[in-house]
KOLRODREN-196683 format. One record per residue: residue in one letter; y, x, z of N, C-alpha, C in turn. Coordinates in steps of 0.001 Angstrom, whole numbers, padded with zeros to 6 digits, always signed. Example, Ala and Ser with C-alpha at 12.3 -4.5 7.8 and 13.67 -1.06 7.14 Angstrom:
A-005690+013190+007800-004500+012300+007800-003300+013200+007800
S-002250+012850+007080-001060+013670+007140+000030+012900+007870
//
This chain:
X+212084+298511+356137+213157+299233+356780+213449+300466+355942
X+214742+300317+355792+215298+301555+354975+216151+303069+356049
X+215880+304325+355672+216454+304982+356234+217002+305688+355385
X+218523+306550+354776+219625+306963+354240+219507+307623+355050
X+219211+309348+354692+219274+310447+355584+220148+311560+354796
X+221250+312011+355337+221714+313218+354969+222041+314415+355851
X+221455+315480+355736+221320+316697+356213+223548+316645+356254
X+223468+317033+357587+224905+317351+357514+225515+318178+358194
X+226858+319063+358276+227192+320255+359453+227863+319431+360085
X+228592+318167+359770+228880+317221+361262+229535+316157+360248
X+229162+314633+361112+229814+313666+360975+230247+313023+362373
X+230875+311889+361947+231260+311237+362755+231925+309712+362242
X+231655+308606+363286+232003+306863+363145+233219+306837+363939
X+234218+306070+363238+235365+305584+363574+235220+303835+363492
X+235640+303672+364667+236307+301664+364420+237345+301330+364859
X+238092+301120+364292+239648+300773+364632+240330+302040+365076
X+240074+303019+364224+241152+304847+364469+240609+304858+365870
X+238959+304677+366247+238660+305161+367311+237434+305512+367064
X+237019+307266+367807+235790+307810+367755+234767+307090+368301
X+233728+306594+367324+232423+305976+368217+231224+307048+368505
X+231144+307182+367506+229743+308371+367919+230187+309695+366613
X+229639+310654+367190+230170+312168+366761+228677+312908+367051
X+228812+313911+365927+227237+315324+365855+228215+316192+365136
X+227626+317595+365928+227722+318573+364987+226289+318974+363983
X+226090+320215+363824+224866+319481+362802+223708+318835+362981
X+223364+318304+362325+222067+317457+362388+221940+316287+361012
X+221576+314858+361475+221163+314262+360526+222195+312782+360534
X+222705+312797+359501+223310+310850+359493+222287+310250+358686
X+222217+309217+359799+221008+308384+359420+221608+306721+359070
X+221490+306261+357902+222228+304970+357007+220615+304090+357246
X+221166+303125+358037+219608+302746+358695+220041+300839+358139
X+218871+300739+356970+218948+299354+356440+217708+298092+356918
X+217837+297237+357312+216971+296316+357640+216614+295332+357237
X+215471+294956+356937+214683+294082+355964+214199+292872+357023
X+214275+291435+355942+213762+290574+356910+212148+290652+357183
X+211668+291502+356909+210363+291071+357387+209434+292665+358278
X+210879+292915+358750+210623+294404+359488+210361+293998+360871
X+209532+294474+361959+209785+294359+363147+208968+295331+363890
X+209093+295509+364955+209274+297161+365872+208639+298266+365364
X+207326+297738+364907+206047+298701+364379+207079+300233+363180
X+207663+299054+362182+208418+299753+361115+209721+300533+362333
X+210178+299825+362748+211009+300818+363437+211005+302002+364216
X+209472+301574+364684+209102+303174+365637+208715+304005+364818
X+207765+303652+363518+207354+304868+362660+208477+305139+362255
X+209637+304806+361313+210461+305267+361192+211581+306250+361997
X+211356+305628+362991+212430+306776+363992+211482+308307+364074
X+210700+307746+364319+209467+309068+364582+209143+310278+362923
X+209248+309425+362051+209637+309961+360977+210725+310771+360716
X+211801+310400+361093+213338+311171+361327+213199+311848+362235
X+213034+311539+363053+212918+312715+363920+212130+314504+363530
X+211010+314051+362721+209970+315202+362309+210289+315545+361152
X+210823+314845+360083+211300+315468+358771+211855+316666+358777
X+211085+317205+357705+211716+318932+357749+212578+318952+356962
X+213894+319289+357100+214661+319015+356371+216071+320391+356225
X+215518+321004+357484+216454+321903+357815+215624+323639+357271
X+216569+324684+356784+215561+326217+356572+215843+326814+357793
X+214508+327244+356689+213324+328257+358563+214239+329754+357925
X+213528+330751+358922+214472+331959+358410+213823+332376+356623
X+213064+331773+356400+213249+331542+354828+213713+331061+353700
X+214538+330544+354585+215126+329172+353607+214623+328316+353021
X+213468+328212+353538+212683+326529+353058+212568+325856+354252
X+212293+324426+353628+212848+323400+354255+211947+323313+355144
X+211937+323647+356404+209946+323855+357562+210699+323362+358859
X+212003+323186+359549+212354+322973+360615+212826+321419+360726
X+212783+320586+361764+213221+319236+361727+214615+319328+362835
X+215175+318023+363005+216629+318540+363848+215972+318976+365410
X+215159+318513+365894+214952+319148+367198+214754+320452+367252
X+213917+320975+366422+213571+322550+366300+215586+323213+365794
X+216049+322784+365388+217435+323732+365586+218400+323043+366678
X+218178+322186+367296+218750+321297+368665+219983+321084+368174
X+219466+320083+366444+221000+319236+366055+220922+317775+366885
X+221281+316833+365962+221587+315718+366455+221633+314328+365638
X+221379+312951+365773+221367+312246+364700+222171+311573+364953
X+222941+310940+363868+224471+310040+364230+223408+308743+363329
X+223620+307425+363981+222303+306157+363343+223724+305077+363336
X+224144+304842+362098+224708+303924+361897+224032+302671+360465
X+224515+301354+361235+223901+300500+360786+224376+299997+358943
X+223466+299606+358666+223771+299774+356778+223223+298452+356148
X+223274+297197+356426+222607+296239+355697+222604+296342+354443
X+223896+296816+353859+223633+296974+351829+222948+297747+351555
X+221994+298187+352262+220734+299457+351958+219643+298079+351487
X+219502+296876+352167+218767+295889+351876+218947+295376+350445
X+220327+295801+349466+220406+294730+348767+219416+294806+347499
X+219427+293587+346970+218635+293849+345514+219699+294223+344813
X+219746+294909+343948+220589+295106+342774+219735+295238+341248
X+218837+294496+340787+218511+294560+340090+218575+293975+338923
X+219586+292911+338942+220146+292166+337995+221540+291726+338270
X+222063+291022+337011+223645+290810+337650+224953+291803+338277
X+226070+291582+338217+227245+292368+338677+227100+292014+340365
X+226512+291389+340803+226659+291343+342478+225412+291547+342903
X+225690+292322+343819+224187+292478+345166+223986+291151+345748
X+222645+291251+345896+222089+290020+346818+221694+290409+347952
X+221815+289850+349216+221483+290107+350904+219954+289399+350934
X+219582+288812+350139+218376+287506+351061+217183+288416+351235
X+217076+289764+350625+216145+290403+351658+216715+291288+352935
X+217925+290946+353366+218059+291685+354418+217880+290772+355525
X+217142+291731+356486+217235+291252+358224+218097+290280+358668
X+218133+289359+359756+218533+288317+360238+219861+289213+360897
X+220528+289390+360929+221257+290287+361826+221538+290613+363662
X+220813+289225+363935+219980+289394+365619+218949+290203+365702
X+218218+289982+364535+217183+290984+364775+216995+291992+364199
X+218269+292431+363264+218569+293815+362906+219572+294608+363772
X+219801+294095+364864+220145+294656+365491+219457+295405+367007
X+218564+294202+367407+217498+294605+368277+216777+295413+367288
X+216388+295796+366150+215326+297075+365685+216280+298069+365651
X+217268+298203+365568+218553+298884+365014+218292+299684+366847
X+218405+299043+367740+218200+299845+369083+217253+300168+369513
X+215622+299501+369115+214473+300453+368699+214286+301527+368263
X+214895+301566+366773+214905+302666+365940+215632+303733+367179
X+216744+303583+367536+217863+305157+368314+216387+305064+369369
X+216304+304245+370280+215523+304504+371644+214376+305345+371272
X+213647+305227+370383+212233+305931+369665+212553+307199+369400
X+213983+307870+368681+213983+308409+368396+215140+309358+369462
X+215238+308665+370963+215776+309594+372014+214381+310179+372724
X+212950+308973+372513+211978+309287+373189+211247+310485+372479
X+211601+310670+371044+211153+311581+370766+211883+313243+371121
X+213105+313159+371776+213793+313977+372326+214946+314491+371611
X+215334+313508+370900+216212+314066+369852+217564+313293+370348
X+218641+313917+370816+220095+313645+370877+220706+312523+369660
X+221224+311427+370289+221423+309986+369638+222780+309763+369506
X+223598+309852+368632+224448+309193+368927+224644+307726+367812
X+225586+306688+367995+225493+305490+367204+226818+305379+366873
X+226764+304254+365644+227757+303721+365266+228459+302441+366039
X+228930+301495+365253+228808+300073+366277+228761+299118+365286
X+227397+298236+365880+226563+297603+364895+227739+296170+364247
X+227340+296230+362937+228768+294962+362470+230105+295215+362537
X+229957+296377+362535+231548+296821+362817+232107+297229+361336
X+233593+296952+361479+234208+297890+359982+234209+299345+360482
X+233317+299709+359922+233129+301416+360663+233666+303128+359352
X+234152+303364+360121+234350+304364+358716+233907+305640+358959
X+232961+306147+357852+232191+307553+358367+232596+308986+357822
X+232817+309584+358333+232931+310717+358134+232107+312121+358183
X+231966+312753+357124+230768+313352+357235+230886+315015+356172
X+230199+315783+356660+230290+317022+355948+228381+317198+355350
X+228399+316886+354224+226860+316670+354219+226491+318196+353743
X+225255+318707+354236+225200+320044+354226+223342+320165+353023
X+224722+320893+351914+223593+321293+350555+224239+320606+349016
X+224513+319714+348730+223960+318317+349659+222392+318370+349541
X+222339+317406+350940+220503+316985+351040+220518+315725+351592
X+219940+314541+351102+219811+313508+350711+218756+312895+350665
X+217870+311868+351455+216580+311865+351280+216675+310031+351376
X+215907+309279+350785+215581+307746+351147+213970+307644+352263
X+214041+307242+352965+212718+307028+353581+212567+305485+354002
X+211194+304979+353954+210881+303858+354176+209328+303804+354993
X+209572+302379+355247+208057+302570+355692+207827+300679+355578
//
Protein backbone atom coordinates (compact mmCIF):
# COMPACT_ATOMS: atom_id res chain seq x y z
CA UNK A 1 0.00 0.00 0.00
CA UNK A 2 1.14 3.25 -1.18
CA UNK A 3 0.44 6.62 0.49
CA UNK A 4 1.17 10.19 -1.66
CA UNK A 5 1.12 12.73 1.11
CA UNK A 6 1.23 16.44 0.59
CA UNK A 7 1.28 18.95 3.32
CA UNK A 8 -1.32 21.48 1.96
CA UNK A 9 -3.25 25.03 2.97
CA UNK A 10 -6.37 23.43 1.23
CA UNK A 11 -7.50 21.10 -1.40
CA UNK A 12 -10.32 19.85 -2.68
CA UNK A 13 -12.15 16.70 -5.24
CA UNK A 14 -14.42 17.58 -7.93
CA UNK A 15 -16.61 14.88 -10.15
CA UNK A 16 -18.58 16.08 -12.73
CA UNK A 17 -18.07 20.27 -11.70
CA UNK A 18 -19.22 18.90 -8.36
CA UNK A 19 -17.56 19.36 -4.83
CA UNK A 20 -16.86 15.88 -3.29
CA UNK A 21 -14.73 16.30 -0.41
CA UNK A 22 -12.95 19.71 0.66
CA UNK A 23 -9.98 20.63 3.78
CA UNK A 24 -8.62 23.61 4.69
CA UNK A 25 -5.20 22.84 5.90
CA UNK A 26 -4.08 19.60 6.50
CA UNK A 27 -2.93 16.60 4.45
CA UNK A 28 -3.96 15.14 0.70
CA UNK A 29 -3.48 11.81 0.91
CA UNK A 30 -2.91 9.90 -2.96
CA UNK A 31 -3.70 6.47 -1.47
CA UNK A 32 -2.38 3.48 -3.99
CA UNK A 33 -3.27 -0.22 -3.61
CA UNK A 34 -1.38 -3.25 -4.13
CA UNK A 35 -2.68 -6.69 -4.84
CA UNK A 36 -1.36 -8.29 -2.05
CA UNK A 37 -2.38 -5.57 0.62
CA UNK A 38 -5.09 -6.33 3.11
CA UNK A 39 -6.41 -4.53 6.35
CA UNK A 40 -3.24 -5.05 8.52
CA UNK A 41 -1.31 -2.61 5.74
CA UNK A 42 -4.20 -0.40 5.80
CA UNK A 43 -4.55 0.27 9.47
CA UNK A 44 -0.77 0.83 9.94
CA UNK A 45 -0.87 3.05 7.29
CA UNK A 46 -3.76 5.23 8.24
CA UNK A 47 -2.27 5.34 11.73
CA UNK A 48 0.93 6.40 10.16
CA UNK A 49 -0.77 9.50 8.50
CA UNK A 50 -2.36 10.34 10.97
CA UNK A 51 1.03 10.76 13.37
CA UNK A 52 3.47 11.98 10.74
CA UNK A 53 5.05 15.10 11.72
CA UNK A 54 4.87 16.97 9.06
CA UNK A 55 3.57 20.26 10.13
CA UNK A 56 6.18 23.33 12.31
CA UNK A 57 6.08 23.56 15.93
CA UNK A 58 6.65 27.24 17.00
CA UNK A 59 10.13 26.43 15.70
CA UNK A 60 9.66 25.67 12.56
CA UNK A 61 10.57 22.15 12.53
CA UNK A 62 8.66 19.62 11.43
CA UNK A 63 7.34 18.09 15.36
CA UNK A 64 3.40 18.57 14.92
CA UNK A 65 1.07 15.96 12.99
CA UNK A 66 -2.49 17.23 11.48
CA UNK A 67 -4.38 16.53 14.70
CA UNK A 68 -2.08 18.55 16.91
CA UNK A 69 -2.96 21.80 14.56
CA UNK A 70 -6.82 20.38 14.05
CA UNK A 71 -6.21 20.18 10.09
CA UNK A 72 -7.75 17.64 8.08
CA UNK A 73 -7.08 14.81 5.49
CA UNK A 74 -8.71 14.84 2.02
CA UNK A 75 -7.98 10.49 0.98
CA UNK A 76 -8.47 10.17 -2.56
CA UNK A 77 -8.06 6.99 -4.39
CA UNK A 78 -4.81 6.59 -6.81
CA UNK A 79 -4.28 3.11 -8.45
CA UNK A 80 -1.30 4.56 -10.81
CA UNK A 81 0.60 4.89 -7.51
CA UNK A 82 0.64 0.86 -8.10
CA UNK A 83 2.20 1.07 -11.45
CA UNK A 84 5.53 -0.46 -12.45
CA UNK A 85 7.27 1.88 -14.56
CA UNK A 86 10.36 0.41 -14.88
CA UNK A 87 10.73 -0.45 -18.34
CA UNK A 88 9.04 0.50 -21.56
CA UNK A 89 6.90 3.78 -22.61
CA UNK A 90 3.69 2.36 -20.73
CA UNK A 91 2.88 1.67 -17.06
CA UNK A 92 1.81 -1.65 -16.06
CA UNK A 93 -1.33 -2.20 -13.43
CA UNK A 94 -0.70 -6.13 -12.63
CA UNK A 95 0.60 -5.10 -9.31
CA UNK A 96 -2.28 -3.14 -8.46
CA UNK A 97 -5.23 -4.22 -6.11
CA UNK A 98 -8.31 -5.98 -7.43
CA UNK A 99 -10.40 -2.91 -7.38
CA UNK A 100 -13.24 -4.62 -4.98
CA UNK A 101 -10.81 -4.90 -2.73
CA UNK A 102 -9.13 -1.67 -3.18
CA UNK A 103 -11.82 -0.24 -2.42
CA UNK A 104 -12.95 -2.00 0.81
CA UNK A 105 -9.10 -1.08 2.16
CA UNK A 106 -9.56 2.30 0.59
CA UNK A 107 -12.58 2.61 3.49
CA UNK A 108 -10.35 0.97 6.09
CA UNK A 109 -7.64 3.20 5.49
CA UNK A 110 -10.37 6.78 6.07
CA UNK A 111 -12.26 4.67 9.06
CA UNK A 112 -8.68 4.06 10.95
CA UNK A 113 -7.77 7.17 10.40
CA UNK A 114 -11.35 8.93 11.74
CA UNK A 115 -10.65 6.40 14.74
CA UNK A 116 -7.61 7.95 15.20
CA UNK A 117 -9.53 11.32 15.51
CA UNK A 118 -8.55 12.96 12.62
CA UNK A 119 -11.33 14.80 10.35
CA UNK A 120 -11.87 12.68 6.90
CA UNK A 121 -12.89 13.83 4.09
CA UNK A 122 -12.90 11.54 0.55
CA UNK A 123 -12.79 11.54 -2.91
CA UNK A 124 -15.10 9.12 -4.97
CA UNK A 125 -13.53 5.91 -5.49
CA UNK A 126 -13.21 5.20 -9.63
CA UNK A 127 -14.31 8.30 -10.34
CA UNK A 128 -12.88 10.89 -13.07
CA UNK A 129 -12.02 13.09 -10.15
CA UNK A 130 -10.16 16.32 -10.47
CA UNK A 131 -8.02 17.68 -7.55
CA UNK A 132 -7.33 20.70 -6.53
CA UNK A 133 -4.87 21.64 -4.19
CA UNK A 134 -2.59 24.43 -2.65
CA UNK A 135 0.37 22.27 -1.46
CA UNK A 136 2.03 24.05 1.41
CA UNK A 137 6.21 24.38 1.18
CA UNK A 138 6.01 22.23 -1.09
CA UNK A 139 6.11 19.06 1.27
CA UNK A 140 5.79 15.85 -0.25
CA UNK A 141 6.38 12.61 1.36
CA UNK A 142 5.87 8.69 -0.19
CA UNK A 143 4.96 6.29 2.64
CA UNK A 144 4.48 2.61 2.54
CA UNK A 145 4.18 -0.17 4.57
Amino acid sequence: MIALIQRVREARVEVEQQIVGQINQGILVFLGVEKDDADEQAKALARRVASYRIFADAEQKMNLDVRDIQGAVLVVSQFTLAADTRKGRRPSFSSAGHPSVAQRLYHVFCDVLREEGVVVETGQFAADMQVHLVNDGPVTFQLTV
